[in-house]
N, C-alpha and C positions, 0 to 999 in steps of 0.2 A: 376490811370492812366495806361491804355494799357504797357506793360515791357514784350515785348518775349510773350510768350505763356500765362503768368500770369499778376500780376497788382502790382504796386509798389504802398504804399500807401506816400500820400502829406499830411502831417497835417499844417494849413495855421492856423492863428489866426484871428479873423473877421476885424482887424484894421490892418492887410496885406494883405488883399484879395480885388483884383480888380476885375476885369470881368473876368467870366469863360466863358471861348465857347467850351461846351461840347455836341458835337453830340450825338441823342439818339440815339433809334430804331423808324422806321417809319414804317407804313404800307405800304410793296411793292406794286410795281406798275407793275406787268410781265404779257405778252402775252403768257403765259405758252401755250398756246394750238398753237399759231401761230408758237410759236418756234421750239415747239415739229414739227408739221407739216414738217416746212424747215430743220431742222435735220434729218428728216427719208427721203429726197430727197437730202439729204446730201452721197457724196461719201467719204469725209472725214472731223471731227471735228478735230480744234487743239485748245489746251488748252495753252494757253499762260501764264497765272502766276498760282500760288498755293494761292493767297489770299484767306483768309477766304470766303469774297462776290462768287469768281469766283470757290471754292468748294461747293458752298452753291447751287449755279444754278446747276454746275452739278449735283447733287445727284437729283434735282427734273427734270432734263432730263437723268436721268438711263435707266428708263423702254424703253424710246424712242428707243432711241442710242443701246442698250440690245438688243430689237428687231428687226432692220433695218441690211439686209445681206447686206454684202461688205462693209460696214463700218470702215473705219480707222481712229482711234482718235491716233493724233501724241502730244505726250504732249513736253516740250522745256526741253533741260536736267537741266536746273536747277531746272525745278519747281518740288515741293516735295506733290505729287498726291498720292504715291501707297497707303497709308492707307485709302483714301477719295475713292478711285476708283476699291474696290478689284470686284464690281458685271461686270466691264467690262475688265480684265483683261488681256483676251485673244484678245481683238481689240487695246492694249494700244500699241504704239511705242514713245520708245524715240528717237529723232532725232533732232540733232545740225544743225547749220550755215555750209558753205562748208567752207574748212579751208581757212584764209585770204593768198589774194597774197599780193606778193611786193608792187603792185601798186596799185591803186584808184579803178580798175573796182568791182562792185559789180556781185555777182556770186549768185544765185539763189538756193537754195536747189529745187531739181526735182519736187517734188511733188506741188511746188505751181505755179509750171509753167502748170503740165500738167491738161488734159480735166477733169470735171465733180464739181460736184458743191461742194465747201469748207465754212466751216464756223468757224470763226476765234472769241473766247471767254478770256474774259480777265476781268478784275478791272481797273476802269479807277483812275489815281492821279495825281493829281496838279506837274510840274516838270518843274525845271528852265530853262533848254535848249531846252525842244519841248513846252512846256506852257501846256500842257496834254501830260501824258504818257497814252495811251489809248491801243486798240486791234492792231490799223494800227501799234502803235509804235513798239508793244511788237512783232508783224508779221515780221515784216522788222528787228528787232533787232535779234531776236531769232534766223531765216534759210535765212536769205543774209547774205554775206560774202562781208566785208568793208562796213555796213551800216550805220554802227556808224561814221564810219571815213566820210564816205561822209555827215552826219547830222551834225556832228561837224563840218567840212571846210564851209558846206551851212550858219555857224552864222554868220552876218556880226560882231557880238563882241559876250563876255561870261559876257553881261549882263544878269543877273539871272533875268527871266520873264516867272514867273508862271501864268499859266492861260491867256495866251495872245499867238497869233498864230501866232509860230516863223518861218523864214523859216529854221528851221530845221525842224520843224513838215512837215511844205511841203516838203521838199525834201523826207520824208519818205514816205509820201500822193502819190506823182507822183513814186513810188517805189510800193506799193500797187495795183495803178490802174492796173499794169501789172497781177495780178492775176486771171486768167480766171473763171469766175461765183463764184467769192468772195460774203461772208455776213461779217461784221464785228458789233459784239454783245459787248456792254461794258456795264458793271455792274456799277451802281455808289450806292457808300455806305451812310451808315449813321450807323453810333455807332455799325461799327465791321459789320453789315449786308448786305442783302441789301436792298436799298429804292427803285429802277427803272433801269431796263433793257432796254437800247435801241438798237435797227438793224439799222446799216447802217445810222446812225442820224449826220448830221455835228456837226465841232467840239465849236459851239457857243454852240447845245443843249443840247450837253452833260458838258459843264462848267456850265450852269444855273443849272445840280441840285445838283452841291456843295453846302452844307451849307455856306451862306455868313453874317458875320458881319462886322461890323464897332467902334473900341475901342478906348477910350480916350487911350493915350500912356501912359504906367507905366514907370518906373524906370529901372522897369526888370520885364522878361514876362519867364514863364516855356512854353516850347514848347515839346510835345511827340510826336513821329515820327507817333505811331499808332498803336505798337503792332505787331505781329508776320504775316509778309508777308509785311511789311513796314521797319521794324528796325534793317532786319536779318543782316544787313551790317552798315556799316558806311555810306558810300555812299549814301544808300537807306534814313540812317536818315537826312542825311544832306541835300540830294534834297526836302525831303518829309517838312521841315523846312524852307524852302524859302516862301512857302506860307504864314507864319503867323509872321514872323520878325517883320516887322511894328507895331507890338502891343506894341515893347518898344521903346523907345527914342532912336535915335541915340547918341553912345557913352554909351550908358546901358548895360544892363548884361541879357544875355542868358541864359538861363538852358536847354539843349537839353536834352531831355527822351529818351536813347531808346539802347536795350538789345547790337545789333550789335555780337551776337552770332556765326555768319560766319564770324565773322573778318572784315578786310576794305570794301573790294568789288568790287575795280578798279585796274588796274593794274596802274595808274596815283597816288592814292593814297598811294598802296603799296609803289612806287619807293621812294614816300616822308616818309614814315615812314622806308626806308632804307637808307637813304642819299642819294640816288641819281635823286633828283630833290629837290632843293629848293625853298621852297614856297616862300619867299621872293622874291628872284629874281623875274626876267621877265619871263612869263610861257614861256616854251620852243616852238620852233616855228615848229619844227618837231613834228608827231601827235604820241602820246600813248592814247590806248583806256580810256576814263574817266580822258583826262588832261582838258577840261573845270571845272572838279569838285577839280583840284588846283586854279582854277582863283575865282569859288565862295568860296574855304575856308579863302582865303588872303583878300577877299571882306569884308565874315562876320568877321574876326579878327579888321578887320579897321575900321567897324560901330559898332561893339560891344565888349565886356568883355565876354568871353564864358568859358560857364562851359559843361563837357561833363556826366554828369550819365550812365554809358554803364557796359560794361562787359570786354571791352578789355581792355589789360593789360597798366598800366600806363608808362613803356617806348613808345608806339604809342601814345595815347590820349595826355598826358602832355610832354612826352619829345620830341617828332616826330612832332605830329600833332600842338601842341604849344597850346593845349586846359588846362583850367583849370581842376581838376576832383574832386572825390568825392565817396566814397566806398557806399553809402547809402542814400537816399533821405534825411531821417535827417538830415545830414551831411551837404549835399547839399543846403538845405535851411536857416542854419545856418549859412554856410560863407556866403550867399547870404545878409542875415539880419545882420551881420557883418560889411559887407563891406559899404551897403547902409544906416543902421538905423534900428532900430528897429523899426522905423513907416515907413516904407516903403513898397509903395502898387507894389504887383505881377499881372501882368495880368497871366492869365491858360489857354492853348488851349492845351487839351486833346488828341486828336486827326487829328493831321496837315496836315495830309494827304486827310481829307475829308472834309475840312475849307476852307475858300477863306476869309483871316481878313486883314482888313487893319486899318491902325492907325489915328487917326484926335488929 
């Protein structure tokens, strides 16, 4: 199973083993030459995340981008490019969100307001509060200022609905249009790759080419966030894990997968692994960036028995977060087989991020 940069391994005994839903590799589906084309009429490329998928396109649009003068690729400062991207180095700028004001207004980074034509590249993933984190999300996330806070206020609640188009995804949509001669390019994966590239595609067609199952309900299901550009947070495992819940019975047991390397990832979850926000309570009615990702962790505590496999230290996971934990995969499947029975069947979703499972 996908763990950070590397693979943790699951050993499952055949009379514990329910349905695996493990995305493979597929033969891509890319308009490489169409792409390339609207790249080189491109006055600036931004790279939106560092997913594996979304460095995998660019290295096959290098030469392009390499060759096309006045070209600026502005990458988001989080994403972690410069190894993936040293052939175009001298065209790379980092560039953040304008800093938040006090109030509501969202503020625009410069460049995506002004004249010539832009193209906006990303990994698209299943995500509780837009129902797709796509290009448009990661655009309006990355360089508006207060985008977040106006996507979160736009939820009528912080019911967790992946893959279904929330008006927080619109509120980011009509935040988008505003971009003069916008492309918006999402990569959708399959087993760490990619399977199909789409331009400017609504956000129905790029949910169809999630892998989609359907599982009888186990007892308990292992869920892996996806691996390294999914897991790097807590946050990121925790959104990326909404998608495939339903594969266990309500009141069953979780095993979320995934490294969390860079720590929590929200400053809503930080505040709770400091004490100053308790999850129990009523979420706070005043906004901190990433307090809907307090209302789905008190959610999944209340439908299910959660165990956390990660890297971060067990004063957050176990004493903060209120998660179960576990130093080792073994470990980990043994209290699981413990708690349930030694015949007790797991469901596996490998990789949750690029899954759409629901439970019968």
């Amino acid at each position: 199973m996908p763990y950070g940069q590397v693979e943790t391994l699951l050993t499952i005994q055949a009379e514990n083993l329910g349905a695996v839903v493990d995305p493979t590799v597929e033969a891509a589906t890319i308009d490489i030459e169409r792409l390339s084309t609207d790249v080189k009429r491109a006055t600036r490329v931004f790279v939106c995340d560092s997913k594996p998928p979304t460095l995998q396109l660019l290295a096959q649009l290098a030469e392009p981008m390499a060759s096309t003068e006045g070209l600026a690729i502005i990458v988001s400062e989080g994403a972690k490019t410069d190894a993936h991207l040293q052939k175009l180095k001298e065209k790379i700028s980092r560039v953040g969100r304008p800093a938040e004001s006090g109030g509501e207004e969202t503020q625009y980074e410069t460049s995506l307001l002004s004249p010539g034509s832009k193209m906006f590249i990303g990994t698209a993933e299943p995500d509780p509060l837009f129902g797709l984190w796509d290009s448009r999300v990661s655009a309006c996330l990355d360089w508006i200022g207060n985008a977040r806070r106006a996507a979160t206020l736009a939820a009528r609640e912080y019911e967790p609905s992946p893959f279904e188009k929330t008006e927080s995804y619109k509120a980011v949509e009509e935040m988008a249009k505003r971009f003069p001669e916008a492309s918006f390019v999402d990569v959708v994966p399959r087993g760490g790759k990619i399977r199909s590239v789409l331009q400017d595609a609504p956000f129905d067609a790029v949910r169809n080419g999630f892998l989609t199952a359907s599982l009888s309900q186990a007892r308990a299901s292992v869920v892996g966030a996806g691996g390294a550009g999914y897991d790097d947070t807590l946050s990121g495992s925790l959104r990326s894990a909404w998608s495939s819940v339903g594969s266990a019975k309500s009141g069953g047991d979780l095993l979320i997968v995934g490294e969390c390397a860079d720590g929590l990832g929200s400053k809503a979850l930080e505040m709770v692994a400091s004490g100053r926000i308790d999850p129990a309570r009523k979420v706070p009615t005043g906004y901190v960036e990433g307090i809907e990702e307090v209302a789905y962790l008190e959610e999944l505590k209340s439908e299910y028995e959660v165990m956390l496999l990660s890297g971060l230290p067990e004063l957050y996971a176990k004493s903060r977060i209120g998660f179960r934990t576990a130093r080792g995969s073994e470990e980990a499947l043994a209290k699981l087989l413990s708690k349930l029975g030694r015949n007790a069947k797991l469901n596996v979703i490998t990789r949750s991020s690029e899954s759409r499972v629901s439970g019968s």
